[in-house]
Backbone bond lengths (Angstrom), bond angles and torsions (degrees), N, CA, C in turn:
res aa  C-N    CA-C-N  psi(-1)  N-CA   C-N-CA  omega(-1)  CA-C   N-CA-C  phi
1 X - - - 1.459 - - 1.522 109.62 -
2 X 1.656 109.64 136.47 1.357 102.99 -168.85 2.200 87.15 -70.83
3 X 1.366 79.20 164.09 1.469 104.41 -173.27 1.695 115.05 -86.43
4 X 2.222 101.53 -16.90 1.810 96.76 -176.66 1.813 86.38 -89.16
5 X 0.953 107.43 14.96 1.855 83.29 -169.30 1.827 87.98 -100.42
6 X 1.019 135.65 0.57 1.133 121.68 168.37 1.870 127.69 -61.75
7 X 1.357 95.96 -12.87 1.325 113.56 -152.92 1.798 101.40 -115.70
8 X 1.295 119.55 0.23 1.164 114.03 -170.43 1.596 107.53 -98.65
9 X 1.503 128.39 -29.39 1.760 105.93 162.80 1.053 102.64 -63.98
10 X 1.367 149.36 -12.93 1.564 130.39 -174.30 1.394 108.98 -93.33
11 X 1.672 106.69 -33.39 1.730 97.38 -177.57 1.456 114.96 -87.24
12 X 1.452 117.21 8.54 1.944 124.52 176.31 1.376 84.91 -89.23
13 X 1.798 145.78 18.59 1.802 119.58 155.71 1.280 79.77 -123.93
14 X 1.513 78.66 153.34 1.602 110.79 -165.93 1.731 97.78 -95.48
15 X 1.240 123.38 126.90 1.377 121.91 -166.37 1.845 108.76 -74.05
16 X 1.721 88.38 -26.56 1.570 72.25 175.64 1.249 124.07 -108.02
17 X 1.462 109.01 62.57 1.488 128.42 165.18 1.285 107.37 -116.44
18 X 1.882 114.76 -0.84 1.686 97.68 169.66 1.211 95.70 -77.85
19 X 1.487 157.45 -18.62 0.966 143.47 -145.76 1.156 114.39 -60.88
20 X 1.795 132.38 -159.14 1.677 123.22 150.30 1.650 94.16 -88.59
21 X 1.746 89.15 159.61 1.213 103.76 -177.08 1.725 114.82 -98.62
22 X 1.258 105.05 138.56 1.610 106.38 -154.05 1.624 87.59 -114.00
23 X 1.884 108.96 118.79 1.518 116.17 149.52 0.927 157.30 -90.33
24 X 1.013 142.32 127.47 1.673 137.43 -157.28 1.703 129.49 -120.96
25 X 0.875 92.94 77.58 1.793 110.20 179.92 0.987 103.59 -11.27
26 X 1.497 151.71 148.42 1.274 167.22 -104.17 1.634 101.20 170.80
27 X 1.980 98.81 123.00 1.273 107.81 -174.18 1.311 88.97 -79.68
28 X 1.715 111.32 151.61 1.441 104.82 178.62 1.665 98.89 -131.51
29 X 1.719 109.81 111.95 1.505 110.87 160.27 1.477 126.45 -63.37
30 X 1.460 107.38 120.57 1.649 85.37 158.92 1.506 137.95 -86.78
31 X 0.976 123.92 169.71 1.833 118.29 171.12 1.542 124.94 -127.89
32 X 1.653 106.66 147.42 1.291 95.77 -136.56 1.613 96.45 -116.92
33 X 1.536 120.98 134.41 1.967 101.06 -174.87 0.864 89.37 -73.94
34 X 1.520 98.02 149.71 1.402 128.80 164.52 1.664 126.43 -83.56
35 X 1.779 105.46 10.94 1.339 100.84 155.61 1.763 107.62 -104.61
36 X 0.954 102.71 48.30 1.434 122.77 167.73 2.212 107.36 -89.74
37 X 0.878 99.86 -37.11 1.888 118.13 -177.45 1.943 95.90 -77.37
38 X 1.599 128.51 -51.16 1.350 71.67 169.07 1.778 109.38 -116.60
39 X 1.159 108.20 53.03 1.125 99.06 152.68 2.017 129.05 -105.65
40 X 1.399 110.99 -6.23 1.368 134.56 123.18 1.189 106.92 -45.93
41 X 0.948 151.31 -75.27 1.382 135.13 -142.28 1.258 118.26 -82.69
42 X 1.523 118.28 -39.49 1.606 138.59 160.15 2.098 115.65 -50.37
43 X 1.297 100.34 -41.25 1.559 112.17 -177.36 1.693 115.33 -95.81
44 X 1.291 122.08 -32.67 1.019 113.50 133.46 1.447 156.70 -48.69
45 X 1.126 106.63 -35.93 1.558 127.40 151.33 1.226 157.31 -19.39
46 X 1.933 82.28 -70.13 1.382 137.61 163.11 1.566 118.40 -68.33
47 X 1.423 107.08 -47.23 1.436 101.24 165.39 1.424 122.79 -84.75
48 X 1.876 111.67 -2.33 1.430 86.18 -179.11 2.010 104.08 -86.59
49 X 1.144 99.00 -3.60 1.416 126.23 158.94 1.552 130.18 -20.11
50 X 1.532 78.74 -47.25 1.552 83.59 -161.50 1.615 114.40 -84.29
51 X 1.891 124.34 -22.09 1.059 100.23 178.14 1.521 113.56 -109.40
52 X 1.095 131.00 170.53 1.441 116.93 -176.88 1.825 121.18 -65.97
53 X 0.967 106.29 1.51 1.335 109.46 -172.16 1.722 107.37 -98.61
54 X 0.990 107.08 -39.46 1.533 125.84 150.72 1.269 135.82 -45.62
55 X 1.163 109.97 -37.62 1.627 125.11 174.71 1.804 106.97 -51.15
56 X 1.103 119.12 -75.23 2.042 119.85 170.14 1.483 100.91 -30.48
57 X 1.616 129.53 -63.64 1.206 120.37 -176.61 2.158 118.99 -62.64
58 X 0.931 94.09 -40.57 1.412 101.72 169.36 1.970 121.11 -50.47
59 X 1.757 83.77 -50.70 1.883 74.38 168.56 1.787 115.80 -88.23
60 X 1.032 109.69 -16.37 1.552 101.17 153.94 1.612 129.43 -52.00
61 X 1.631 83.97 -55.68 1.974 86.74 158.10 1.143 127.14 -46.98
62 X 1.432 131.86 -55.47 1.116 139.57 -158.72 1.868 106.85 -86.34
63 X 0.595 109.27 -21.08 1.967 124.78 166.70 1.286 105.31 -62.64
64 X 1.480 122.73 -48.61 1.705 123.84 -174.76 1.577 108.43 158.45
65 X 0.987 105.47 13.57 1.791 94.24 178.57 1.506 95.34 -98.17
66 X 1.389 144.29 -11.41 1.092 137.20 166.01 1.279 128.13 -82.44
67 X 1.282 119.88 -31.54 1.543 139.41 171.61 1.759 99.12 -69.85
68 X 1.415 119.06 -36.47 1.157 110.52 -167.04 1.741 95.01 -73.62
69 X 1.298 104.73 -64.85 1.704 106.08 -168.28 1.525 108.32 -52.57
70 X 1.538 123.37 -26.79 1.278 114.79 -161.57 1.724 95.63 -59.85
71 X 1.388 110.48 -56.14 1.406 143.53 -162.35 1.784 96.13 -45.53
72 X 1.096 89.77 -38.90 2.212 80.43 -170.28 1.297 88.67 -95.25
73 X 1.649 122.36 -31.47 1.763 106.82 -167.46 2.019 91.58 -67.29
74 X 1.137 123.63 -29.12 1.775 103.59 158.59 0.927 159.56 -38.94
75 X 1.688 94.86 -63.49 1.603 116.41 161.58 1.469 102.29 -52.50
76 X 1.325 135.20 -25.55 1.610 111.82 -150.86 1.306 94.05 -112.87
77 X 1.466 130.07 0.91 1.184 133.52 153.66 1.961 135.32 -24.70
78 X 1.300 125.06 88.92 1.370 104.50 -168.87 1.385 103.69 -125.24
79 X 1.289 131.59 164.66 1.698 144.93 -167.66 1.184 108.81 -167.38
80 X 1.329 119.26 84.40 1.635 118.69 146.89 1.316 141.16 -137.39
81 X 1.876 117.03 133.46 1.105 111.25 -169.70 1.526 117.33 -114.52
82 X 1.610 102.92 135.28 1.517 104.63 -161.16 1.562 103.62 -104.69
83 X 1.172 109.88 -154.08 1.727 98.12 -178.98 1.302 111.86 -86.46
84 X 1.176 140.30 31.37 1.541 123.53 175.41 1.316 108.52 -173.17
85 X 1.590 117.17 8.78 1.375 129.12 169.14 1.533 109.60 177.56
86 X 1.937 103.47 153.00 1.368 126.39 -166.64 1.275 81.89 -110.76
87 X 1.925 92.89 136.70 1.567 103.11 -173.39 1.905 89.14 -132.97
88 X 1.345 106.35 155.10 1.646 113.63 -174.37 1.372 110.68 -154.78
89 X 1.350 125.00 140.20 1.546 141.33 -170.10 1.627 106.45 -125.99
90 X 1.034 80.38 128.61 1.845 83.11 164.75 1.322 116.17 -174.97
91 X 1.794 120.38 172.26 1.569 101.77 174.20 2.125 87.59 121.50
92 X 0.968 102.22 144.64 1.764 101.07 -167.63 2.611 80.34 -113.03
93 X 1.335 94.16 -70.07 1.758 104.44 -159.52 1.883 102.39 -78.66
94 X 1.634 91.12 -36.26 1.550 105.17 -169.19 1.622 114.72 -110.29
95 X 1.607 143.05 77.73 1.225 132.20 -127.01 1.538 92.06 -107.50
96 X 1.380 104.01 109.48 1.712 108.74 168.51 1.820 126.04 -81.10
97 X 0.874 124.07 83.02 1.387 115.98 156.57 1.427 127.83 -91.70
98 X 1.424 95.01 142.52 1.645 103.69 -178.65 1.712 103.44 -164.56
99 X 1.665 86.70 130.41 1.878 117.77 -179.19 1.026 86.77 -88.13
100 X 1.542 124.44 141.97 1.748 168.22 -170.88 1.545 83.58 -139.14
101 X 2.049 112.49 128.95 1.470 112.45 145.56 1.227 89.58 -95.35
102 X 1.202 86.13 152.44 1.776 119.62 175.18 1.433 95.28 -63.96
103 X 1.359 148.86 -60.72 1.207 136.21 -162.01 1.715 105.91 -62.31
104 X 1.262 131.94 -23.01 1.493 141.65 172.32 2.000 109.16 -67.54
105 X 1.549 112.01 -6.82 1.115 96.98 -167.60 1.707 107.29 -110.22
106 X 1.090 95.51 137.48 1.684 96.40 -157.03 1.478 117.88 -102.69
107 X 1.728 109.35 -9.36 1.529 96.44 173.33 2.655 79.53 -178.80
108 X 1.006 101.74 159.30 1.436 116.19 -166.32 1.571 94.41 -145.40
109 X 1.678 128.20 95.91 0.798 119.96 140.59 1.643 144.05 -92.97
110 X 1.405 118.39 161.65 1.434 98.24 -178.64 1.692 113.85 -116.30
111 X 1.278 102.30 161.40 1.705 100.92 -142.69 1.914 103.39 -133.74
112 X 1.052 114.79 95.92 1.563 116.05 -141.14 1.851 93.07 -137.81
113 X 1.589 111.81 80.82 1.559 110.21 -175.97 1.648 105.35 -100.90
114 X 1.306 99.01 -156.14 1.461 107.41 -179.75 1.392 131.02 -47.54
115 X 1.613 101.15 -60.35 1.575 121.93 -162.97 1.697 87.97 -73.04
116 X 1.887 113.41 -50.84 1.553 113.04 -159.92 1.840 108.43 -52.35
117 X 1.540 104.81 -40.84 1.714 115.27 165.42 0.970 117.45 -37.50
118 X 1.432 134.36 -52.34 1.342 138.79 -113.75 1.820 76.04 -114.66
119 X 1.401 101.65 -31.81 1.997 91.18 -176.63 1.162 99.56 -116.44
120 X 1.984 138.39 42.62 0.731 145.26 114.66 1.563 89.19 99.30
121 X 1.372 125.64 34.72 2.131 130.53 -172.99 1.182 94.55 -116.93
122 X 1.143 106.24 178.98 1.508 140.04 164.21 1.335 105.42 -161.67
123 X 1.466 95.98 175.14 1.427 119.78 -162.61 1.873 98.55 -130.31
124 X 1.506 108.15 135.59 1.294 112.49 168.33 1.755 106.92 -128.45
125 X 1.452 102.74 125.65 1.135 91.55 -157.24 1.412 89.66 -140.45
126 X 1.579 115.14 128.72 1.524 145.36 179.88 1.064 150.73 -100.55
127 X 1.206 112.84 109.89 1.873 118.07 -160.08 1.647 92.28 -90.04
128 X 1.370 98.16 133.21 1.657 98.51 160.74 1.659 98.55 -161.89
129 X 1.263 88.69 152.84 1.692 102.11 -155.33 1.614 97.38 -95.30
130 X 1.187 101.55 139.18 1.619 122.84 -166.03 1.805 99.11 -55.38
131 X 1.207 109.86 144.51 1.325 118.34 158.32 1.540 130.04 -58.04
132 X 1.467 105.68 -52.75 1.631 111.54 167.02 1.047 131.39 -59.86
133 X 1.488 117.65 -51.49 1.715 127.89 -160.91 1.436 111.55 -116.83
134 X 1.534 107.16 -18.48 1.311 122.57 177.77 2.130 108.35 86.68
135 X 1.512 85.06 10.77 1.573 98.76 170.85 1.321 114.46 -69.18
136 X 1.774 109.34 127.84 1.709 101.01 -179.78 1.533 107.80 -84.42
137 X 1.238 106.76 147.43 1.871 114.02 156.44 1.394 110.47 -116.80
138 X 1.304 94.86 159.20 2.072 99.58 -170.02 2.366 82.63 -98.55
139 X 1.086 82.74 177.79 1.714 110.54 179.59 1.755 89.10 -156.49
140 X 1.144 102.86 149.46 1.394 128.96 167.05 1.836 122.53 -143.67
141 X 1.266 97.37 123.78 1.649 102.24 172.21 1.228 115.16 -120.13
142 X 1.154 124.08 131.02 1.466 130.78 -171.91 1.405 118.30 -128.45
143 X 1.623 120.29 116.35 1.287 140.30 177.97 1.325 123.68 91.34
144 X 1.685 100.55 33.66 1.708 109.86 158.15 1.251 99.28 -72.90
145 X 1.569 84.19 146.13 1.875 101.28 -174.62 1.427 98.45 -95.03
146 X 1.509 147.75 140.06 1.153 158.54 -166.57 1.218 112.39 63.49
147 X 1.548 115.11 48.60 1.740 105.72 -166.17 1.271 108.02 -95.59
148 X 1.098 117.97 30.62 1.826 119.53 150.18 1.348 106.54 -112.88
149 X 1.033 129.22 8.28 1.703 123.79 159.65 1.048 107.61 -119.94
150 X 1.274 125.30 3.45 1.445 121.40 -179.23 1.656 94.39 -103.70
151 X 1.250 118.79 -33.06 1.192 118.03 168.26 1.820 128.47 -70.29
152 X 0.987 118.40 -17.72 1.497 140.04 -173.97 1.699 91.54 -85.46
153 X 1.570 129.29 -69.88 1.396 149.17 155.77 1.676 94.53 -6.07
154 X 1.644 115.00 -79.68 1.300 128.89 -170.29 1.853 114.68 -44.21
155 X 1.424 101.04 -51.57 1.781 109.38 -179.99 1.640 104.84 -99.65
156 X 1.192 99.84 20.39 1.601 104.24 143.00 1.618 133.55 -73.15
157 X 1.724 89.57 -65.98 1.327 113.70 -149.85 2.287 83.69 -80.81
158 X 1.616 104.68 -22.80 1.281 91.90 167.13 1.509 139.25 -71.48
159 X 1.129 102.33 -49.46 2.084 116.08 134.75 1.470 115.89 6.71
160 X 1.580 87.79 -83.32 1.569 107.52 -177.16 1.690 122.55 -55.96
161 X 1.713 103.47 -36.94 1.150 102.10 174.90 1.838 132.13 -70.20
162 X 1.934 89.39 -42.34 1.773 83.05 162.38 1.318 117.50 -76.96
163 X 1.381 113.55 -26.95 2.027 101.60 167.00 1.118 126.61 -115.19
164 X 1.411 115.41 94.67 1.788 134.57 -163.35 1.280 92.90 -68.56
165 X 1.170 115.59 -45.53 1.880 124.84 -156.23 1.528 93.68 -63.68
166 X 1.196 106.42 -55.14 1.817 99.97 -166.21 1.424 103.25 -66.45
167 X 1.676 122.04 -48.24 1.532 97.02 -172.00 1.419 112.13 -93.21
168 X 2.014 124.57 29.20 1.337 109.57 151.72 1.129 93.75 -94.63
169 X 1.585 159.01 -43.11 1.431 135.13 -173.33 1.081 113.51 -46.03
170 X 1.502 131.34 -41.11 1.475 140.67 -160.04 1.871 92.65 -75.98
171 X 1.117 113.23 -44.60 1.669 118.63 174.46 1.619 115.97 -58.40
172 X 1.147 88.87 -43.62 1.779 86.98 -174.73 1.843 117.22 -85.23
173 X 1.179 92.30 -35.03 1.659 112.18 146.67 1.635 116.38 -21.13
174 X 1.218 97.86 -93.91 1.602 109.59 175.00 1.694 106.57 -38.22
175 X 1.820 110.33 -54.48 1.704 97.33 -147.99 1.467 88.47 -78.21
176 X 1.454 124.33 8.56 1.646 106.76 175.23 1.199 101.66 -73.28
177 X 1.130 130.01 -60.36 1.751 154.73 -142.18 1.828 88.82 -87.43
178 X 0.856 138.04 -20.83 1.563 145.08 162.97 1.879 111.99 -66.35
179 X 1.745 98.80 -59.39 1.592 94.80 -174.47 1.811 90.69 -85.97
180 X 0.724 130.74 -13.22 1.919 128.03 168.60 1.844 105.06 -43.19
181 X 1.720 88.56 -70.86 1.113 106.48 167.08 1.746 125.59 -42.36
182 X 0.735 111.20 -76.20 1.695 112.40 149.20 1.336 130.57 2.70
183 X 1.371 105.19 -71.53 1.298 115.64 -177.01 0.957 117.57 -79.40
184 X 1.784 127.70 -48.46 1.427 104.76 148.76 0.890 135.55 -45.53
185 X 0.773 143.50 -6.45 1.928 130.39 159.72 0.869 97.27 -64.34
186 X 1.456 138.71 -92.59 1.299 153.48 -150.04 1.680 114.13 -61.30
187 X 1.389 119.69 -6.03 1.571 127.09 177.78 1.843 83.34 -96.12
188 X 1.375 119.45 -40.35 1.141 110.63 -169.14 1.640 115.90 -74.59
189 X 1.049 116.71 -14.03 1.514 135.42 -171.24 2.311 102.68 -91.58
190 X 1.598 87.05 -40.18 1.517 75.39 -168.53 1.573 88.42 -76.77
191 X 1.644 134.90 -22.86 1.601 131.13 -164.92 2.074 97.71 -42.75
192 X 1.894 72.09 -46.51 1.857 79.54 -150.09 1.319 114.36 -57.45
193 X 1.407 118.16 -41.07 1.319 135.14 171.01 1.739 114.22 -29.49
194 X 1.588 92.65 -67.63 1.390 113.07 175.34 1.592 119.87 -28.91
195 X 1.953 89.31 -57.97 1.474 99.10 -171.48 1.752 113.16 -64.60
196 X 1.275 96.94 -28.23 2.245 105.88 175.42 1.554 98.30 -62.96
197 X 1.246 119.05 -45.37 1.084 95.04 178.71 1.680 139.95 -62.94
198 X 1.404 87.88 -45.32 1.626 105.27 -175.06 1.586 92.90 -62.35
199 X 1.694 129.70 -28.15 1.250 109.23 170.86 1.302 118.10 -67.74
200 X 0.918 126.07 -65.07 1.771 138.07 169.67 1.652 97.78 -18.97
201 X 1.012 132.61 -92.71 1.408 123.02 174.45 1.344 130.20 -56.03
202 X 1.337 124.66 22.98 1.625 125.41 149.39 1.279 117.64 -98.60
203 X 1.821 100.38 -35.32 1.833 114.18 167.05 1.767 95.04 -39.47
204 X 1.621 109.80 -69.97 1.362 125.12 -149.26 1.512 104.72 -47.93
205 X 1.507 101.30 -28.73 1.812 105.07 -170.60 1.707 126.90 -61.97
């Protein structure tokens, strides 16, 4: 028996997987339906509807100035939450962004009525208590697609932030039972070796 093949179940593990195992929070985009544009365009409309002065601008809307704005207020649509804050874009002429830490957010309900059904949305909408005065303001996002897992995701990663301790045990947890894992293999890889050998030299005897 060639003598390099002894060495090849041991050299297919990669040594630096005994190491600890290092995690890395995951930026998470959201995505947004796109029958979100005319349901803007229909509710907007409608309220410019309601007073008489509104009515001229309303059928202007409804001709194409609403389809047009809905359409870029889409594209410019953004949602992402990273590990220690929810960040959001929006706005077509006037572009609003604004970072939320997750530890500032105090409760995420979801908000799912008639009309939002009927065009298949919801609404996630967020209390978080002011930095200065400790005054809350709401935020609202409307027509994330999976926004009950996107919401579960959100009072996760907040979880984690007021209790580090629990989700580093839960971290160090795993990468034990990972390099555990590990090493058995490779105790099991040098066994076998061992045992070829000790055969090879009883043949030889």
């Amino acid at each position: 028996m060639n003598s390099a093949n002894l060495s090849d179940p041991i050299s297919n593990v990669d040594p630096a997987h005994l190491g600890h195992a290092h995690t890395h929070t995951q930026l998470i985009k959201a995505s947004f339906n796109p029958l979100i544009r005319p349901y803007l365009v229909i509710t907007i409309g409608f309220t410019l509807c309601i007073t008489f002065i509104g009515i001229p601008l309303a059928i202007i809307w409804f001709l194409g100035a609403g389809q047009w704005w809905a359409r870029h207020y889409f594209a410019k649509l953004e949602c992402e939450l990273g590990e220690k804050s929810l960040r959001y874009r929006k706005g077509i002429l006037v572009q609003v962004e604004k970072t939320i830490p997750l530890e500032n957010i105090q409760d995420v309900t979801f908000i799912e009525g008639p009309i939002l059904k009927h065009f298949q949305l919801s609404t996630l909408k967020f209390e978080t208590a002011g930095q200065s005065q400790g005054q809350a303001h709401d935020m609202q996002l409307t027509g994330i697609i999976n926004a009950h897992e996107f919401r579960q995701q959100i009072m996760q990663r907040r979880e984690a932030l007021r209790h580090p301790a629990a989700s580093l045990t839960a971290n160090q947890a795993e990468s034990a039972t990972t390099a555990r894992n590990e090493q058995t293999v490779i105790l099991k890889a040098i066994q076998e070796k061992l045992d070829e050998i000790a055969e090879m030299m009883r043949i030889k005897k």
